[in-house]
C-alpha positions as a printed NumPy array, in Angstrom:
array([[-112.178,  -17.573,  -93.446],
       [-113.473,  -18.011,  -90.165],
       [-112.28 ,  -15.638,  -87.323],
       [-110.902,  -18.465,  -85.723],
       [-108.28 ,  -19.087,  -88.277],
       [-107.821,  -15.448,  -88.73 ],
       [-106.201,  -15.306,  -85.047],
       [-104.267,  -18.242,  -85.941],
       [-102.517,  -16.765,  -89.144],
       [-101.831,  -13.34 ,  -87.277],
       [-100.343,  -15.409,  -84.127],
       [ -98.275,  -17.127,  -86.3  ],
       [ -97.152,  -14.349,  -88.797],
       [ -96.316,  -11.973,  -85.751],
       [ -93.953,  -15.112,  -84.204],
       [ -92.024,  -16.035,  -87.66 ],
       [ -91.533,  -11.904,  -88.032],
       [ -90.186,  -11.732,  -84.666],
       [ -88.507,  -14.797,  -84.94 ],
       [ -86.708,  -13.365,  -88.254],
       [ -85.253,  -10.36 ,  -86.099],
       [ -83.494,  -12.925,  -83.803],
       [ -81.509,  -14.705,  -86.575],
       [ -77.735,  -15.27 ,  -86.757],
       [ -76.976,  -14.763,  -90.21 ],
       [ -73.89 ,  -12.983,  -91.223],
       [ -72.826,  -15.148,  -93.604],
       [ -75.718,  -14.562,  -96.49 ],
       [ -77.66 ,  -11.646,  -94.602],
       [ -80.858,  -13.536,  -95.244],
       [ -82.965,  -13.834,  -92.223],
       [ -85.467,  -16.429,  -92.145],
       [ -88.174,  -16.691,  -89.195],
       [ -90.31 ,  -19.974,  -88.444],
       [ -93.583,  -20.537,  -86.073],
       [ -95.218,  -23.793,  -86.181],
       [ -98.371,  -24.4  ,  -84.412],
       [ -98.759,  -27.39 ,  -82.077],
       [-102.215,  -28.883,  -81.723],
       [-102.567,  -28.041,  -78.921],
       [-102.391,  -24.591,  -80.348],
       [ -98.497,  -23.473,  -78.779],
       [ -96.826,  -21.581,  -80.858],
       [ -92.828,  -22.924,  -80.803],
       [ -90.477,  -20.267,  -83.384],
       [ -86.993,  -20.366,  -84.81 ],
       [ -84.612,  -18.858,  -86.575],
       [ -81.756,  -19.771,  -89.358],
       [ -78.512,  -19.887,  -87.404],
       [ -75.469,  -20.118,  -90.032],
       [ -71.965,  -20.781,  -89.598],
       [ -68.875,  -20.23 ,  -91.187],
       [ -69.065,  -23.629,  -92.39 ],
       [ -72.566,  -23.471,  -94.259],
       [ -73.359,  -26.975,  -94.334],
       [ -73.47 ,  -26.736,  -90.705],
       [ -75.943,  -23.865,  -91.079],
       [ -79.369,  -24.185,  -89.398],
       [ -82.475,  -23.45 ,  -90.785],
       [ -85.278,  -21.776,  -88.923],
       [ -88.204,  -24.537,  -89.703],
       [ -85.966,  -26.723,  -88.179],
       [ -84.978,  -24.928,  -85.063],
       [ -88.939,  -24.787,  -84.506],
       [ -89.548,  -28.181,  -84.895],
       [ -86.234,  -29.276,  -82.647],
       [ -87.5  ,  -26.636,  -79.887],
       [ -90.928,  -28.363,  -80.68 ],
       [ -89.689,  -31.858,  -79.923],
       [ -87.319,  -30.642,  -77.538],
       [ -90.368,  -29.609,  -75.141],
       [ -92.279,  -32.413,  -75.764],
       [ -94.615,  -31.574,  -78.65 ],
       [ -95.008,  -33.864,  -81.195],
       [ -97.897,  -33.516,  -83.529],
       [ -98.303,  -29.949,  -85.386],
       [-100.939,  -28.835,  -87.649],
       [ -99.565,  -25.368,  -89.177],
       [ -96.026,  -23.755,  -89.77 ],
       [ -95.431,  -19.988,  -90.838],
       [ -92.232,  -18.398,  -92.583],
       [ -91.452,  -14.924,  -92.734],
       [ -88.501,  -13.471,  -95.013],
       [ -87.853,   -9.926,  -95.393],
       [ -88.027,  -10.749,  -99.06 ],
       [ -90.422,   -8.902, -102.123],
       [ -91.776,  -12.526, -102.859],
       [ -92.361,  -15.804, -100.318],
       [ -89.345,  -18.169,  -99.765],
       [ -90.409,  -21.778,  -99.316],
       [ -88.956,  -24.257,  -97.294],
       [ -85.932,  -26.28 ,  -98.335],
       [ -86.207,  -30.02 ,  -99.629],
       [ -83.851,  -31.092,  -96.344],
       [ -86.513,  -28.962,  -93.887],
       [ -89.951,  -30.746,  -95.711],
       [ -88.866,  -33.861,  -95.242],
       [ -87.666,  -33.184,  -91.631],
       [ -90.884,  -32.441,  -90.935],
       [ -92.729,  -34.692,  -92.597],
       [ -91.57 ,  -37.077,  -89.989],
       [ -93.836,  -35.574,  -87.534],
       [ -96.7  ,  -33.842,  -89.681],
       [ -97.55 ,  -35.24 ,  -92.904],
       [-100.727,  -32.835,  -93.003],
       [ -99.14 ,  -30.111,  -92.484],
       [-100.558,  -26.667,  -93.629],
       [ -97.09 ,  -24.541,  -94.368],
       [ -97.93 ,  -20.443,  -95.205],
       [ -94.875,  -18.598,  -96.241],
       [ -94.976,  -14.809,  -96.446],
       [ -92.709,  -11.57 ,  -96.748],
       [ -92.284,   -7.834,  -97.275],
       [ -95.386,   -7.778,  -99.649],
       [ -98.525,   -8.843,  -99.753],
       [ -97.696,  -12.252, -101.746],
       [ -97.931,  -15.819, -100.083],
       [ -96.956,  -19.301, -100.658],
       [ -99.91 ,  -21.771,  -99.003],
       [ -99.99 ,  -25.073,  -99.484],
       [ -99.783,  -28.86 ,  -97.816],
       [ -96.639,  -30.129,  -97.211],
       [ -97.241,  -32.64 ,  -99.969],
       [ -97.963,  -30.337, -102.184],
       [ -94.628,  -28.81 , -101.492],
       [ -92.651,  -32.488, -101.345],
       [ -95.185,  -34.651, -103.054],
       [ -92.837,  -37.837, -102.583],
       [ -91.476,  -37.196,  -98.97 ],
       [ -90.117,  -40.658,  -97.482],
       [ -92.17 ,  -41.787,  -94.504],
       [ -92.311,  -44.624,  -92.405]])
């Protein structure tokens, strides 16, 4: 793995961890952290924000990508999730095809409290996603 890429996945890791720490989550006490990597290599983060009425609940991959879009980023090449978890938690159907929208290619890494990860495309994580 060039060194390069290296940087990249620690960047990323270190935001979705941080990002975890910041999330609103009374509700289910499970804290979910996002980073997703413009290409223009900006790291944007977010955090699952629930609320008493849980279909209102946010989830962190999508707070990153609205912050994304909300400062004017629209292409991305590489998201990160962190749960304090003992195996990876992988994005829901709702949050893959949100951002399918805006990065088919994506390159999604989930990790947590061990040393397991989740790495994949986001097709291979929602083979079938509806685009335009």
């Amino acid at each position: 793995m060039p060194s390069f890429e290296i940087t990249h996945r620690k960047r990323l890791e270190k935001a979705a961890r941080q990002a975890a720490a910041k999330s609103y989550s009374p509700y289910s006490n499970f804290a979910v952290g996002a980073a997703l990597l413009t290409c223009d290599d900006k790291i944007v983060n977010g955090c699952n924000i629930e609320n008493a009425s849980y279909g209102l609940t946010l989830c962190a991959e999508r707070v990153a990508l609205a912050r994304a879009v909300a400062e004017g980023h629209r292409h991305f090449s590489a998201l990160f999730i962190f749960t304090a978890t003992q195996t990876p938690t992988p994005p829901c159907g709702a949050c893959l095809q949100v951002l399918a929208e805006f990065a088919p290619q994506l390159r999604i890494t989930a990790v947590c409290d061990t040393e397991l990860t989740l790495e994949g495309g986001l097709d291979d994580f929602l083979p079938h996603a509806f685009v335009r």
